[in-house]
MARGUSE-987672 format. One line per 10 residues: their letters; for each residue x negated, y, z of C-alpha. Coordinates in steps of 0.5 Angstrom, whole numbers, plus 500, padded with zeros to 3 digits. Layout:
N
a) X/Y/Z  ...
//
This chain:
806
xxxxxxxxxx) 312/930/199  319/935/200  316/940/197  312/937/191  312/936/183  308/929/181  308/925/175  311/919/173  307/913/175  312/907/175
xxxxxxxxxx) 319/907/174  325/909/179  326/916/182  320/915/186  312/914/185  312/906/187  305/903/187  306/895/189  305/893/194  309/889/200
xxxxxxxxxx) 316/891/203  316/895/208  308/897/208  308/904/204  305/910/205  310/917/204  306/923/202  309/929/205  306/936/201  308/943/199
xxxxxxxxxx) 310/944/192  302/947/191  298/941/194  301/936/188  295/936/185  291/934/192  297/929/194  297/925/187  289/924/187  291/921/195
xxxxxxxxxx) 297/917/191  292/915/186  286/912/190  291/908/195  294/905/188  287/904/186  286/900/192  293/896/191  297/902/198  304/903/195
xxxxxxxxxx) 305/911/196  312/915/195  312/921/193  317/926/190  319/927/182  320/932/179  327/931/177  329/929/183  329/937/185  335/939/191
xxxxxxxxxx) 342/936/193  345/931/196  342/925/193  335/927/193  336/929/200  338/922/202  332/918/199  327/922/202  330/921/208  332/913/207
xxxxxxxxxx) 324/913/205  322/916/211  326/912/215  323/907/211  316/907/210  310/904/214  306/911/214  307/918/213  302/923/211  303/930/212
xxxxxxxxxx) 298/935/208  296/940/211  293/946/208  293/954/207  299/952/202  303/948/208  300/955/213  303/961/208  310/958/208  314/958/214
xxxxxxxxxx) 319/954/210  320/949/205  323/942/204  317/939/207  317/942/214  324/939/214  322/932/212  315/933/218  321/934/223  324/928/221
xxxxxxxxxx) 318/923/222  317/927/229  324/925/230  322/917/228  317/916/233  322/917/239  325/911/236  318/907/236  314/904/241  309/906/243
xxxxxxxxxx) 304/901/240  306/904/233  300/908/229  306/913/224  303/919/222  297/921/220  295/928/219  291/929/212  288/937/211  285/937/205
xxxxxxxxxx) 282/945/205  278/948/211  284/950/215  283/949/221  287/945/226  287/948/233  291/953/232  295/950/224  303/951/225  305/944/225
xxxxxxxxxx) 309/940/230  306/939/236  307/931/235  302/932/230  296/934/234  297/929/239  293/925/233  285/925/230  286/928/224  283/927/218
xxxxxxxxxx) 279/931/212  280/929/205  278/936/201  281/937/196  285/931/196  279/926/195  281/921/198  274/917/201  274/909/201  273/910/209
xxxxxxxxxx) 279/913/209  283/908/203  281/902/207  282/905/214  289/906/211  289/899/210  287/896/216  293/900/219  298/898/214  296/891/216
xxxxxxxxxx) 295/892/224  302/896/224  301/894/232  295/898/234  296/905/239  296/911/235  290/915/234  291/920/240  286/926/242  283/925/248
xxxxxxxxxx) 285/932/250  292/935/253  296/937/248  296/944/245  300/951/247  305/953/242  302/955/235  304/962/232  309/962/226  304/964/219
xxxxxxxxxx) 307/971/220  304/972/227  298/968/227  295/972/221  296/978/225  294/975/231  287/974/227  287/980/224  287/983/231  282/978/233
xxxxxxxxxx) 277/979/228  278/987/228  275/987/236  270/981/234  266/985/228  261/987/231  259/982/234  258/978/228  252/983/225  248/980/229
xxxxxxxxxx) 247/974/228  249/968/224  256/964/226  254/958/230  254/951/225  260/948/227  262/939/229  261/935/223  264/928/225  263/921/220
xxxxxxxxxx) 268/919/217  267/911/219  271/905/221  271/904/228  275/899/232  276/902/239  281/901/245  286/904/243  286/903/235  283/905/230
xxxxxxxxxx) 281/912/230  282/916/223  276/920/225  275/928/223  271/932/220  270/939/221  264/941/215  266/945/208  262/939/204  266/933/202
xxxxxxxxxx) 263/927/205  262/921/200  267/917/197  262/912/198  263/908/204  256/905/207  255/897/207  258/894/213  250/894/217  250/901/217
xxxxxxxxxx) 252/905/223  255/911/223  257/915/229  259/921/232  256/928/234  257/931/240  262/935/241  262/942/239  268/947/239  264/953/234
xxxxxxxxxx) 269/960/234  268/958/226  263/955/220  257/957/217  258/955/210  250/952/208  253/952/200  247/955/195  245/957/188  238/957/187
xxxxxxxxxx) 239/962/179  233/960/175  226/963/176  224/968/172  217/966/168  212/972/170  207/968/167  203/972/161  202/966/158  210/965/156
xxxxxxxxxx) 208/958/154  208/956/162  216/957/162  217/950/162  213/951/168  218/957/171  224/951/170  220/945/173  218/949/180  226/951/180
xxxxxxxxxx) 228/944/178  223/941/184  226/946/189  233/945/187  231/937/189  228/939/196  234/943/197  239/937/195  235/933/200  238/937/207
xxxxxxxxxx) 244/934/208  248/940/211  247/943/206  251/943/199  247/945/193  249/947/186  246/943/181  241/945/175  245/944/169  251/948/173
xxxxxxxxxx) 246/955/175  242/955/168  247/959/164  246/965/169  239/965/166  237/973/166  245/975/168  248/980/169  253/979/173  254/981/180
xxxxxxxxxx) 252/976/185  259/976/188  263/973/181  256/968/180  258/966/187  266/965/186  264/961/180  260/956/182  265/957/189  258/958/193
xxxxxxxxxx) 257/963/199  249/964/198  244/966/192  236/964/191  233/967/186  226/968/184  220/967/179  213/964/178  207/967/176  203/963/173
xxxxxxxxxx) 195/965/172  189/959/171  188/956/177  193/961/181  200/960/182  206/966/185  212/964/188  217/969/190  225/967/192  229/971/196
xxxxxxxxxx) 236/968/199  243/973/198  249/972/201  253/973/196  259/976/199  256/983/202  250/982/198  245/982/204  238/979/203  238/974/209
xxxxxxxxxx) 231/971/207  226/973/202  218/971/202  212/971/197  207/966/196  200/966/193  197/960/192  192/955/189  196/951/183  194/944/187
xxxxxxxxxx) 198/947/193  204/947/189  209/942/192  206/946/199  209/952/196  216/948/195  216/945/201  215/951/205  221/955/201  226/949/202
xxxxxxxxxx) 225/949/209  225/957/211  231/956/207  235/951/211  232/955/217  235/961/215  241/957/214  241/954/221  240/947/217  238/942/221
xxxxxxxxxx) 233/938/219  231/931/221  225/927/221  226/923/214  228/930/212  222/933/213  218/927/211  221/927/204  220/935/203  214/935/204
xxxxxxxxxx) 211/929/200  206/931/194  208/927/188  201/927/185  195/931/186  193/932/178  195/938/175  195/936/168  200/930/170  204/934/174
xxxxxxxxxx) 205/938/166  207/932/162  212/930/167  215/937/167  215/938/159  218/931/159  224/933/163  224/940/160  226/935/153  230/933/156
xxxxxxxxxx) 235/938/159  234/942/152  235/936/147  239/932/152  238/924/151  237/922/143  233/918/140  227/923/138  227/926/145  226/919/148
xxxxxxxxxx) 221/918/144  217/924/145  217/924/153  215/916/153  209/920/150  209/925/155  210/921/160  205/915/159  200/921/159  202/923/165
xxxxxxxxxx) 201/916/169  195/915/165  192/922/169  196/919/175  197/912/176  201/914/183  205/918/181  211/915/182  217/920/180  213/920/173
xxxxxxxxxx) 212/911/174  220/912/175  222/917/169  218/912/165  222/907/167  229/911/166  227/913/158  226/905/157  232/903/160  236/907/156
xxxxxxxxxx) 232/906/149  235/898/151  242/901/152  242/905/146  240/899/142  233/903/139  229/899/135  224/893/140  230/893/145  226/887/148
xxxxxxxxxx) 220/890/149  223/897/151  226/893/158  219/890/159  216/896/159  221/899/163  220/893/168  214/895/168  214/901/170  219/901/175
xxxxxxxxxx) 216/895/179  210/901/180  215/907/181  218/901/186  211/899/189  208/906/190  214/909/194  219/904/195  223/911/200  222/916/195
xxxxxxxxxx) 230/919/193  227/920/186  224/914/185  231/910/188  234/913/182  231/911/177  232/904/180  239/904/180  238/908/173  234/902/170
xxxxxxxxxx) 239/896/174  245/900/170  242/902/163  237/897/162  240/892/164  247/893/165  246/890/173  253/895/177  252/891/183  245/893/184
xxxxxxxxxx) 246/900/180  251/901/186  248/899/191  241/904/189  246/910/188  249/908/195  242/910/198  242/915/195  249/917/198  246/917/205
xxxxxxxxxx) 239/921/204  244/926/199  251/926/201  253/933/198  250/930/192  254/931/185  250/926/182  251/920/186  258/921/185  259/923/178
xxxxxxxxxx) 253/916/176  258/912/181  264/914/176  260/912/171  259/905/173  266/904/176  268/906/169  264/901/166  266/895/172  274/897/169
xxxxxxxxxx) 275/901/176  278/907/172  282/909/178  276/909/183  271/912/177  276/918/176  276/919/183  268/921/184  268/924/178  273/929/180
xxxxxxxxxx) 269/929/186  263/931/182  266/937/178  268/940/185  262/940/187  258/942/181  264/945/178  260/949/172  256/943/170  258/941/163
xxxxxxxxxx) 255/933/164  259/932/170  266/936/166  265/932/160  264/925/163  270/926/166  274/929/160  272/923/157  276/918/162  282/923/162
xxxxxxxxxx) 282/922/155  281/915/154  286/914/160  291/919/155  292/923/161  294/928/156  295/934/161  289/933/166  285/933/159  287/940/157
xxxxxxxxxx) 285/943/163  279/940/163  277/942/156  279/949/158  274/949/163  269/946/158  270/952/153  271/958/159  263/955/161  260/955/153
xxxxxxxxxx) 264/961/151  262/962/143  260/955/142  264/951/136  264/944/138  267/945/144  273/951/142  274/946/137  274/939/142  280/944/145
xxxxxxxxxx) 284/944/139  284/937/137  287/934/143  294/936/142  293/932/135  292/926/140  297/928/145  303/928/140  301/930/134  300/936/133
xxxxxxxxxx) 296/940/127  298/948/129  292/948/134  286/944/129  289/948/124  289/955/128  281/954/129  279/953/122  282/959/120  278/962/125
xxxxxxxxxx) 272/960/123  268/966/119  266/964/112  259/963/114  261/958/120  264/955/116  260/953/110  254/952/116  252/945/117  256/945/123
xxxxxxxxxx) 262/947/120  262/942/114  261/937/120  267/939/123  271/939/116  269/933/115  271/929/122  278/933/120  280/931/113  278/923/116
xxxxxxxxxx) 283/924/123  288/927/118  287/921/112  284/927/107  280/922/104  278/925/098  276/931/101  271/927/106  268/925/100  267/932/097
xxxxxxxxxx) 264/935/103  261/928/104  256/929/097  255/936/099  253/934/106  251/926/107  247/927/113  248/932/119  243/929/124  244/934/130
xxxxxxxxxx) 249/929/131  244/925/134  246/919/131  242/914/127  244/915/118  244/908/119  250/910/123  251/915/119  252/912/113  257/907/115
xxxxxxxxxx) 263/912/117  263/916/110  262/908/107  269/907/109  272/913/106  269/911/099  272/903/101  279/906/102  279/910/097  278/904/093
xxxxxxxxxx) 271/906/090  268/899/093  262/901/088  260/908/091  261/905/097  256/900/096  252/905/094  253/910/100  250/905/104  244/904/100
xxxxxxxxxx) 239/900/103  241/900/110  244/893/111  238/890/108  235/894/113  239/892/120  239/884/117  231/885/118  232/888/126  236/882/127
xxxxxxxxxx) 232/876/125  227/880/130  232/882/134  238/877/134  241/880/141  241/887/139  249/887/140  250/895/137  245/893/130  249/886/131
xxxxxxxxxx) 258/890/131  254/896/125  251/890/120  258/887/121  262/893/119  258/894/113  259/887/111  266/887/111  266/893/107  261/889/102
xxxxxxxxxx) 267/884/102  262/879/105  268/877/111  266/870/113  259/874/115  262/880/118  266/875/122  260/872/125  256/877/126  262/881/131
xxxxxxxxxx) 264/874/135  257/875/137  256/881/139  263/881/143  260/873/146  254/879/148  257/885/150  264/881/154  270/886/157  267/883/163
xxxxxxxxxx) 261/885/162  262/892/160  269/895/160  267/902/155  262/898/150  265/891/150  272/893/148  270/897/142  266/891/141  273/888/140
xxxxxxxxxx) 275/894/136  270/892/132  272/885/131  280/887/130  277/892/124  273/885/121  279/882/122  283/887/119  279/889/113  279/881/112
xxxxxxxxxx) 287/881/112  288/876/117  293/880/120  296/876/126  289/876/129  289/883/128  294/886/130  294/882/137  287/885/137  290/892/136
xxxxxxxxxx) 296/891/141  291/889/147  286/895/145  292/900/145  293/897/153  286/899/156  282/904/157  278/906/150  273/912/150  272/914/143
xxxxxxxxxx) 279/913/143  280/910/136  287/907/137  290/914/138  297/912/135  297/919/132  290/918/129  292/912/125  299/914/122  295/921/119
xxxxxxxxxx) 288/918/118  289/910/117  288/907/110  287/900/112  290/894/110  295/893/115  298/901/113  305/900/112  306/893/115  312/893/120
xxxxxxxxxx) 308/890/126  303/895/126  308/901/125  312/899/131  305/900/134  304/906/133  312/908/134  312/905/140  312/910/146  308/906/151
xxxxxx) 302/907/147  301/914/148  303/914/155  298/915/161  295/908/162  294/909/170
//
């Protein structure tokens, strides 16, 4: 707290989340860990802990220093933040207020658990300059402040249980810890006279303790962990047991944090580059599988594609101590591998190896470089491990092809309808050369699903043959990671099922507990279960891990802004636009948001006059135009750009689609004809997707915007109450409330404004991804009919509606 700068989240000097007098936790913080200490305040709050930490206004003299002191005095438990911050500043208001709890506790009985010390970094704690109070207890490791469920709920149980002992160490207590000062010379001293000890071998792997609930004795302890790679912020069900290592007191860590570069193609043939990437892409899987280890992800390494960076710089932007990089030598029916492992730091080669083998001993090939690495890396591999790496997903060559193209669609052309299309065909062929391949079977299933997620055409075949599929994944290898994916992939796109979804990631949580992917797929499902506070969490986790990976940083750039969570908004899409220099889409996402935020133009503006004159009249640029004259209510100039440029399928969504967004500009203009015109054929068409399938809920909320921009008003109604009764807010907290935006647009445009407005006023208190009731939006760009009425202004004008929803 002391030191430290937080947000608003509820009324009063104090950050306050509701919960019981007398049961609140006080964060205590140098001013640099505020971001640490609101990811820790925000996860108690997600779970219903009242946290207390500073504002920012409330900085210095008598009264401030009153609060805080009543706080402490008040507050069920205290929780000091130690970190390298906490360790650099022999001073701060912080210290003071750690003395101030020690003081609290002689005042206790012994059966109180009162402090409880939280590192949020690698700091380590035998020799941290903190109270000697502070050592008496476990302490736990919460990196970067992402607070996990075990320690949320461990919280909790001390917060309800106030009469369990502490969580004293079984050890005696420390000598005296030096002062920052002294201790960095002393370390210096101590690493001078060690140096050259250290060139000879690798540092010895340090005590890595599960964090866990565990009942004992004397209380419940708040277990510490010792590794570098954050642990889940997935608890394990309840019938899974977790236990501690043996105790181990390494002198220091070996970092096991990897990036394995793309494979350079050295094949003649350059045709086989599909190939290059499906060998890196397996071995980055393998790799993903060893627990100790925390592996950058393939999205995150791919734009270092024949690089000319220093390993040095590739390392401390992808925050990894080691580097892989290889190639792939592909010719007939012979294969050549090579990989050699830098550590990045000092540029030394610690592993290297060529292989040369027949094609069919490829998964051989894998598994041998991924289990000399993690020798190398002195990572220990368990018997499921082994098991895993080493399995061969199929013995077909030409099978193994298709599944690799089919991928490689995918992490070229990304999710789209024709993408899809393509790799079912790929796929299908696939499995039809191998019925056991079981990871192609897996696949299959996952593109399925999402065809019946995004509402493709024959959505009611696609989820059964996506059943089929999976059931065969399922059958052939029921413990496969990869296989294990795709069924939580198909409970959550095909059928919208997140307690299965879960429950599948949950698994893979425990095979892979350095995995991003766990992490930034249960965002998604939390975000979709209306559990926004949780699914930012693990999104943030995610882009910790894979910072450099676009996917995760954009989903999460999607939660900040449809939470209006401004500020955070800005540094993410910075991040966005420093990892895609050069690329327009992304600049000008950054140039729009203070539009959103508060209004502004000066930035959007500033972007388009940066554009060169062939940027701008390239399709790209006209698509650009065109969503700038709709945000700021430019009409007639979207009508312009709209007849030199109809359609921009780049977008990668249906003309269908399309078509509908530029009716509404013609229809508000009041050219209800060269609207009808617009859209063409296209109601006809989605009437006829209807009568095959009437519970396609996206055809169903599009054919009803059409209707009503046709003045067909009773049928557009009828058609949006279905898709809404379909695709429930409880159901699906993203799609299902811009289903309801839907329906307040039909009852807008059929001006039955009560109804309308209250739609509206209940949108603008929940989290909406494409963020369309943006109060700065609708005062420039909307033209509806409720324009200018009172009560809608006063939702516009209204502060609340732009203000931080959780």
């Amino acid at each position: 707290m002391g030191d430290g700068h937080a947000p608003r989240y509820a009324g009063g000097g104090v950050n306050r989340f509701v919960s019981e007098p007398n049961k609140a936790v006080f964060l205590s913080y140098a001013r640099e860990d505020v971001v640490a200490a609101r990811r820790i305040a925000e996860a108690l709050h997600a779970a219903g802990v009242e946290a207390w930490f500073d504002q920012s206004e409330l900085r210095g003299g008598d009264t401030w220093d009153t609060k805080l002191r009543r706080q402490i005095k008040e507050c069920a438990l205290f929780i000091p933040l130690v970190s390298q911050h906490s360790e650099a500043r022999s001073e701060g208001y912080f210290r003071r207020e750690w003395k101030l709890a020690v003081d609290r506790t002689q005042d206790m009985a012994g059966g109180r658990s009162f402090i409880v010390p939280v590192v949020i970094d690698d700091t380590a704690e035998s020799d941290a300059a903190v109270p000697e109070e502070f050592l008496r207890y476990q302490w736990t490791r919460l990196r970067g402040g992402e607070a996990t469920p075990d320690f949320v709920g461990q919280v909790k149980h001390l917060l309800d249980a106030p009469r369990h002992k502490p969580s004293l160490k079984p050890s005696p207590p420390r000598p005296p810890t030096l002062p920052p000062e002294l201790k960095q010379a002393a370390h210096a001293k101590a690493a001078a006279v060690a140096a050259p000890a250290t060139k000879k071998s690798f540092p010895v792997a340090a005590l890595a303790i599960a964090l866990g609930g565990m009942a004992v004795s004397v209380g419940l302890v708040l277990f510490v962990t010792l590794r570098k790679q954050p642990v889940p912020a997935v608890a394990p069900p309840p019938s899974v047991a977790t236990s501690p290592a043996p105790a181990a007191q390494p002198s220091r860590l070996i970092d096991k944090s990897i990036a394995v570069l793309p494979f350079t193609n050295m094949s003649e043939e350059k045709d086989n580059a599909f190939f290059a990437d499906g060998v890196h892409e397996d071995i980055l899987t393998n790799l993903a599988l060893i627990r100790e280890l925390r592996v950058v992800s393939r999205t995150s390494v791919m734009s270092y594609r024949a690089t000319t960076k220093p390993m040095q710089q590739i390392a401390a932007e992808l925050g990894v101590t080691y580097i892989l990089e290889g190639s792939v030598r592909r010719s007939g029916n012979k294969v050549r591998v090579t990989g050699q492992l830098i550590h990045a730091a000092t540029d030394e080669h610690v592993w290297a190896q060529s292989y040369d083998r027949d094609l069919t001993d490829m998964f051989t090939i894998q598994a041998e470089l991924s289990q000399q690495i993690a020798a190398a890396l002195k990572a220990a591999l368990s018997p499921e491990e082994k098991v895993f790496i080493a399995r061969k997903p199929t013995s077909n060559s030409a099978a193994y092809d298709q599944f690799l193209q089919a991928r490689a669609i995918y992490n070229r052309e990304g999710n789209n309808l024709a993408a899809r299309l393509r790799r079912i065909t790929l796929l299908r062929e696939a499995v039809a050369l191998d019925p056991a391949f079981a990871a192609a079977w897996g696949e299959l299933a996952v593109v399925y699903a999402y065809a019946a997620f995004y509402g493709d055409a024959g959505m009611e075949t696609s989820l059964a043959q996506a059943k089929e599929a999976i059931e065969r994944a399922v059958q052939l290898a029921p413990e496969d990671p990869e296989v294990i994916a795709s069924l939580g992939t198909y409970h959550y796109y095909g059928y919208r099922d997140y307690r299965r979804a879960t429950e599948q990631y949950e698994r893979l949580a425990r095979l892979q507990p350095n995995s991003p992917r766990v992490f930034a797929t249960l965002g998604l499902i939390q975000r979709r279960q209306g559990r926004w506070a949780e699914a930012l969490v693990n999104q943030r986790r995610a882009v910790d891990l894979d910072p450099a990976n676009l996917t995760y940083l954009t989903n999460l750039d999607s939660t900040l802004v449809a939470a209006r969570r401004w500020d955070e908004a800005l540094v993410a899409r910075r991040r966005l636009v420093a990892l895609r220099p050069g690329d327009l889409r992304a600049a000008s996402s950054l140039a729009g948001l203070p539009f959103l935020a508060s209004g502004s133009i000066r930035e959007i503006e500033e972007f388009f006059a940066r554009l060169s004159p062939a940027e701008r009249d390239s399709p790209l640029g006209i698509e650009f135009l065109k969503n700038w004259a709709i945000w700021n209510g430019n009409l007639a100039e979207f009508v312009r750009l709209d007849r030199l440029q109809p359609y921009y399928d780049d977008r990668g969504t249906p003309r269908w689609e399309q078509a509908f967004d530029a009716a509404q500009a013609y229809y508000l203009l009041g050219d209800v004809a060269g609207a009808k015109a617009r859209l063409g054929d296209f109601p006809a068409e989605l009437r006829a997707r209807l009568q095959r399938e009437p519970g396609n809920f996206r055809q169903l909320s599009f054919l009803s915007a059409m209707e009503s921009l046709l003045d067909h008003h009773e049928e557009a109604l009828r058609l949006i109450n279905r898709a809404t009764e379909l695709m429930p807010v409880s159901r699906d907290a993203v799609d299902g409330a811009f289903y309801v935006f839907f329906r307040a647009w039909a009852y807008d445009m059929a001006r039955q404004k009560d109804v309308a407005l209250a739609e509206y006023g209940r949108l603008m208190r929940v989290p909406l991804t494409g963020n369309v009731l943006n109060v700065h939006f609708l005062r420039a760009g909307y033209r509806g009919p409720l324009r200018g009425d009172p009560a809608f202004e006063a939702l516009l004008n209204d502060p609340k509606n732009n203000e931080p929803l959780f």
